[in-house]
MIZA-196294 format. One line per 8 residues: their letters; for each residue x, y, z of N, C-alpha, C. Coordinates in Angstrom, 2 decimals, always signed. Example, Ala and Ser with C-alpha at 12.3 -4.5 7.8 and 13.67 -1.06 7.14 Angstrom:
as	+13.19:-5.69:+7.80:+12.30:-4.50:+7.80:+13.20:-3.30:+7.80 | +12.85:-2.25:+7.08:+13.67:-1.06:+7.14:+12.90:+0.03:+7.87
***
This chain:
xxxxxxxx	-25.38:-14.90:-24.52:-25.40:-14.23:-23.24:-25.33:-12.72:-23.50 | -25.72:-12.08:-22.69:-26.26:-10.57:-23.44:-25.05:-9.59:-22.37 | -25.06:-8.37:-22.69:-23.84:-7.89:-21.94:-24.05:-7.83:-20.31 | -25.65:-7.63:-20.15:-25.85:-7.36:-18.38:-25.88:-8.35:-17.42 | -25.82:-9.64:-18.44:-25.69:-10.62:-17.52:-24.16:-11.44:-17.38 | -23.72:-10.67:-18.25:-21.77:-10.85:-17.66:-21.39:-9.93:-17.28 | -20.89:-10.65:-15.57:-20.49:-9.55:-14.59:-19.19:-9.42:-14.75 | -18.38:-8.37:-15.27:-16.75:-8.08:-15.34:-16.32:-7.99:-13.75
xxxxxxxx	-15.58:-8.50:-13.98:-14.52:-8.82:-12.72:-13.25:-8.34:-13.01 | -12.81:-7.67:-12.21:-11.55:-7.08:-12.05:-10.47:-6.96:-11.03 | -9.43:-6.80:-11.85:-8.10:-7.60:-10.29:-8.37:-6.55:-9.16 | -8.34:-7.50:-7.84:-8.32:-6.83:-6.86:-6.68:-6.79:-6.14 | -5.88:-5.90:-6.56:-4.71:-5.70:-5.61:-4.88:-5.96:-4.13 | -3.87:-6.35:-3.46:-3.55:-6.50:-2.03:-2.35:-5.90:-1.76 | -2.19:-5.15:-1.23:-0.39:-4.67:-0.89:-0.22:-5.18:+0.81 | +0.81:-5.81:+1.05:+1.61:-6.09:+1.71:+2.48:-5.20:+2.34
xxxxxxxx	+1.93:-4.29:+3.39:+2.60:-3.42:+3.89:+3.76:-3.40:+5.62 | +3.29:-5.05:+5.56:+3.49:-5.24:+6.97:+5.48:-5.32:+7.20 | +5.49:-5.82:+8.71:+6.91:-6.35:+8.78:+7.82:-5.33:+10.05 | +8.61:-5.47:+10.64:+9.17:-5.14:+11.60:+10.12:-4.39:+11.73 | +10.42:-3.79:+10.19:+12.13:-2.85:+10.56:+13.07:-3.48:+10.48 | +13.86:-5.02:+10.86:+14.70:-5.41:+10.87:+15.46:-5.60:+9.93 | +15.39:-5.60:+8.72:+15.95:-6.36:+7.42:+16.80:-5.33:+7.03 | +16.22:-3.93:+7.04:+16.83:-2.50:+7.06:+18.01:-2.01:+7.86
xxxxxxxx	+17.51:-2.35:+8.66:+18.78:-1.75:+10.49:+19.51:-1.21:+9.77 | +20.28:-0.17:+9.96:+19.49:+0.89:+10.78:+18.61:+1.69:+10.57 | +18.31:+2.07:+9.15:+17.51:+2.72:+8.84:+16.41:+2.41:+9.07 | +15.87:+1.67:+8.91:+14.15:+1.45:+9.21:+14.13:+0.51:+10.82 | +12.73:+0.84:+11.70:+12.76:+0.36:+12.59:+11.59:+0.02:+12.86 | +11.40:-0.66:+14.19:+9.96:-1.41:+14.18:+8.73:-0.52:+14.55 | +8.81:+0.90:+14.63:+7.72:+2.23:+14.70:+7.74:+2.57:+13.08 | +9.12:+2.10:+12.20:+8.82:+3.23:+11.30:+9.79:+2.22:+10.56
xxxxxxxx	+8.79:+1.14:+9.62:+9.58:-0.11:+8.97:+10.31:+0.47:+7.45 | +10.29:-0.06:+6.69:+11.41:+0.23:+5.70:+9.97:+0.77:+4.31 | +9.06:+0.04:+4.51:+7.70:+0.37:+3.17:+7.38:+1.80:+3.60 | +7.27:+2.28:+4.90:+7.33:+3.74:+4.92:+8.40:+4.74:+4.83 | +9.35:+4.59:+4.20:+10.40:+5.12:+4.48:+10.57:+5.53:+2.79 | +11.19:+6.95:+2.68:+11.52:+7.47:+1.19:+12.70:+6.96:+0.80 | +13.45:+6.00:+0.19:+14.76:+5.20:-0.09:+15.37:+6.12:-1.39 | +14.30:+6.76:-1.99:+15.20:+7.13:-3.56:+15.07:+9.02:-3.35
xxxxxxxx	+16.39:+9.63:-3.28:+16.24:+10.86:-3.27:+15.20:+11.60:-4.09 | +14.96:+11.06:-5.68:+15.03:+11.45:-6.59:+12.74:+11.99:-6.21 | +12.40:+11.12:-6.32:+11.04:+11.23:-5.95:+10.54:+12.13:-4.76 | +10.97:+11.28:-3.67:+10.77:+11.66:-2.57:+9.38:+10.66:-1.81 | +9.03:+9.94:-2.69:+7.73:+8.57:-2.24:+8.49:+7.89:-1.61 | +7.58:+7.34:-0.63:+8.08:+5.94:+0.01:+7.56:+5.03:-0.42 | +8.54:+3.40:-0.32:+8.20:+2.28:-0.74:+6.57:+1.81:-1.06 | +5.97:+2.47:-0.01:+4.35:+2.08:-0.22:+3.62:+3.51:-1.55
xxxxxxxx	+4.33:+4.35:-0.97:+3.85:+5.00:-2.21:+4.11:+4.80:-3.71 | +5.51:+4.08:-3.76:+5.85:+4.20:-5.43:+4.92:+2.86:-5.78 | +4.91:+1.72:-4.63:+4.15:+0.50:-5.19:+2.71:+0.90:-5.39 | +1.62:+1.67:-4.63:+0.22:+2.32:-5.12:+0.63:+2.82:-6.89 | +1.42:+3.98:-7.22:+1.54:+4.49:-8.12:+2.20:+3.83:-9.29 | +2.76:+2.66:-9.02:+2.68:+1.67:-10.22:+1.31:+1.34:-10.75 | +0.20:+0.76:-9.50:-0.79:+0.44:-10.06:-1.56:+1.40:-10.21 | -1.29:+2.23:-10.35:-2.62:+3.81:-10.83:-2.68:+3.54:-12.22
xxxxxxxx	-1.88:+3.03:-13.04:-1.95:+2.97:-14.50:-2.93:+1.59:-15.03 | -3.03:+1.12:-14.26:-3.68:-0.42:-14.70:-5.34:-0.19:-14.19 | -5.89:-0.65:-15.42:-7.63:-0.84:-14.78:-7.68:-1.67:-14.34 | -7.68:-1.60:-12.88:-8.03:-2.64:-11.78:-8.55:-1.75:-10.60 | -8.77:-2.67:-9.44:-9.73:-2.21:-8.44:-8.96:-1.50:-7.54 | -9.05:-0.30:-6.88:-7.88:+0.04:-5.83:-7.59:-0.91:-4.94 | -6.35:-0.91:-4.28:-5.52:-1.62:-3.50:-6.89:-1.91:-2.28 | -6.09:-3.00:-1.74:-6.29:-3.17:-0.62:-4.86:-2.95:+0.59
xxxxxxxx	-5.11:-2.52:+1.49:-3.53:-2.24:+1.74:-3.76:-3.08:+3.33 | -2.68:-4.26:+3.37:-2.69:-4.89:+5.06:-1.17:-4.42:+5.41 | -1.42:-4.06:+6.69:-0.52:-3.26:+7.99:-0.71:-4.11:+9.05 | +0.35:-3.85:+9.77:+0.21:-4.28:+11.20:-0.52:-2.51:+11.63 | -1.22:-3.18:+13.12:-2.16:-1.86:+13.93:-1.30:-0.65:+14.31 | -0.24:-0.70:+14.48:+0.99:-0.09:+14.73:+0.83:+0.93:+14.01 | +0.86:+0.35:+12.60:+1.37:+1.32:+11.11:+0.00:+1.88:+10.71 | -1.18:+1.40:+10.93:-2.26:+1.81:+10.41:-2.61:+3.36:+9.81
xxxxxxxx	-2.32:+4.30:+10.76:-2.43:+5.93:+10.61:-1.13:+6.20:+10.05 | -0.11:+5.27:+9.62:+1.27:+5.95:+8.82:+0.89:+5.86:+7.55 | +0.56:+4.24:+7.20:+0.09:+4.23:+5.99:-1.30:+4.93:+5.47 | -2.54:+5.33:+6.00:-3.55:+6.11:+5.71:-3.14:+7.43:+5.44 | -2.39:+7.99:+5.95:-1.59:+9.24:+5.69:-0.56:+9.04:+4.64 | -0.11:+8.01:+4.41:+1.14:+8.15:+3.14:-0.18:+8.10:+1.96 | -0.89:+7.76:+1.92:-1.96:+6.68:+0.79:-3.09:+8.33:+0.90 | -3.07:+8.96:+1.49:-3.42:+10.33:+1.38:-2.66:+11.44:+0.85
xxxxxxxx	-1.48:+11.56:+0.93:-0.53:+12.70:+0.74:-0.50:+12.41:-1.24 | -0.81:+11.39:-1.38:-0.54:+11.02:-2.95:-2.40:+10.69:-3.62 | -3.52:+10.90:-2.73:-4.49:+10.73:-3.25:-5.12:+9.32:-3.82 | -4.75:+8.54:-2.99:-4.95:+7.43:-3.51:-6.31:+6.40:-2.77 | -6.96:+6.16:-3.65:-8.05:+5.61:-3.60:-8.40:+4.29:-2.67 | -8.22:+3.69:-2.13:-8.04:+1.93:-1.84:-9.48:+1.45:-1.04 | -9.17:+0.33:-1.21:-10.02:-0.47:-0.56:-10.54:-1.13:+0.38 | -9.34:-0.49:+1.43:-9.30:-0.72:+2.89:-8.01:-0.39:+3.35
xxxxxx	-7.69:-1.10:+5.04:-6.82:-1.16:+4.90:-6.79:-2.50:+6.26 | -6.26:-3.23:+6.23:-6.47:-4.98:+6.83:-5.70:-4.71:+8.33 | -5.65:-5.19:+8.98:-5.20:-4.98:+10.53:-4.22:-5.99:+10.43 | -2.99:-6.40:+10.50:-2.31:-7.76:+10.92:-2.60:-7.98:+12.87 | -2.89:-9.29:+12.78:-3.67:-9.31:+14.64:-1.92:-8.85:+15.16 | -0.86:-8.98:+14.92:+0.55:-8.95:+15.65:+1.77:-8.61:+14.28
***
């Protein structure tokens, strides 16, 4: 088999950005859940940002990132402020 006819395939990440605030109380809430939120002084990233920037080191495909509709423009803006590439970003219907 010659090289152009093996198609490389490569991991496609999904991040899991969804969820309601509750697990957090008080700190995180259901406008502004706990994956957007900066938890470690030291950085200053939030949960969705340090998880993108784990996978910046790995050859794989940019993220795909699913949100509820709510969060949509929080997370496009966090996933901007750090330059990050992805592959969408998924709507949760609720």
């Amino acid at each position: 088999m010659s090289e152009k006819s093996v198609i490389k395939k490569r991991i496609q990440p999904v991040i899991i950005a969804g969820g309601s605030g509750s697990r957090l109380w008080p700190i995180s809430r259901r406008l502004y859940p706990k994956q957007f939120l900066s938890l470690a002084d030291d950085d200053g990233l939030t949960l969705l940002q340090q998880t993108v920037m784990r996978l910046s080191e790995l050859n794989i495909a940019p993220p795909i990132i699913v949100c509820s509709e709510e969060h949509r423009f929080m997370a496009a803006e966090q996933l901007r402020l750090i330059n990050c590439k992805h592959n969408g970003i998924i709507l949760e219907p609720m």
